[in-house]
C-alpha positions in Angstrom: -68.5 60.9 40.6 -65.6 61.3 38.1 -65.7 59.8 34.7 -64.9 56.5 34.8 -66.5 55.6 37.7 -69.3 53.7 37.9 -72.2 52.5 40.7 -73.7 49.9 41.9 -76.9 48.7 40.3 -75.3 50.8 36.5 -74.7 48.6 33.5 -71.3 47.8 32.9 -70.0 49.2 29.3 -67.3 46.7 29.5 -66.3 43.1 30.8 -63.3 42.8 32.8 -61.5 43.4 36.6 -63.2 46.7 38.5 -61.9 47.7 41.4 -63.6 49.5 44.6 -63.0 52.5 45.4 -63.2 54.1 48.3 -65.9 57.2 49.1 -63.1 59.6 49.0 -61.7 58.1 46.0 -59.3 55.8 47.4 -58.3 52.0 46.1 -59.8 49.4 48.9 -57.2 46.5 47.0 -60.6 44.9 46.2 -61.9 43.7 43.3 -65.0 42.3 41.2 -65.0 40.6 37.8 -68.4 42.1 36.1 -69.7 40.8 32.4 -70.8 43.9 29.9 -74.0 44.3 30.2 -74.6 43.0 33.7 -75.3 45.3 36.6 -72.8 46.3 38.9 -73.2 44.2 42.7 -73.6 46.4 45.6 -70.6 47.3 47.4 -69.1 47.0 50.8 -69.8 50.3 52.2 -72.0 53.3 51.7 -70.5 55.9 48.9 -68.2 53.5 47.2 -67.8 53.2 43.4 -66.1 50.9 40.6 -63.7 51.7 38.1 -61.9 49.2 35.5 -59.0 48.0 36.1 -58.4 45.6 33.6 -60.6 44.8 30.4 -61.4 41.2 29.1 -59.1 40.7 26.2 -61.2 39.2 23.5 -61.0 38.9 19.8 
């Protein structure tokens, strides 16, 4: 898993968009908005991972 990645079930360090990636490390176009703090929901297929993609923008 490279840095930046993160698993289902983990703890997500920040709010905002993460997108699926594949088990070889490819983007699936999909993605899940997850709250900081909140666990990660499981995934589509076995192997896969999320990574941010876009951050909430608070103040």
């Amino acid at each position: 898993m490279s840095k930046g990645s993160y698993k289902p079930g983990q703890e997500a360090p920040k709010s905002g968009q993460y997108g699926i990636v594949g088990p070889r490390g490819g983007d699936t176009k999909v993605e899940r908005t997850v709250v900081r703090g909140e666990p990660f929901p499981p995934t589509p297929g076995k192997g896969m991972t999320y990574k941010l993609n876009d951050p909430t923008k608070t103040k």
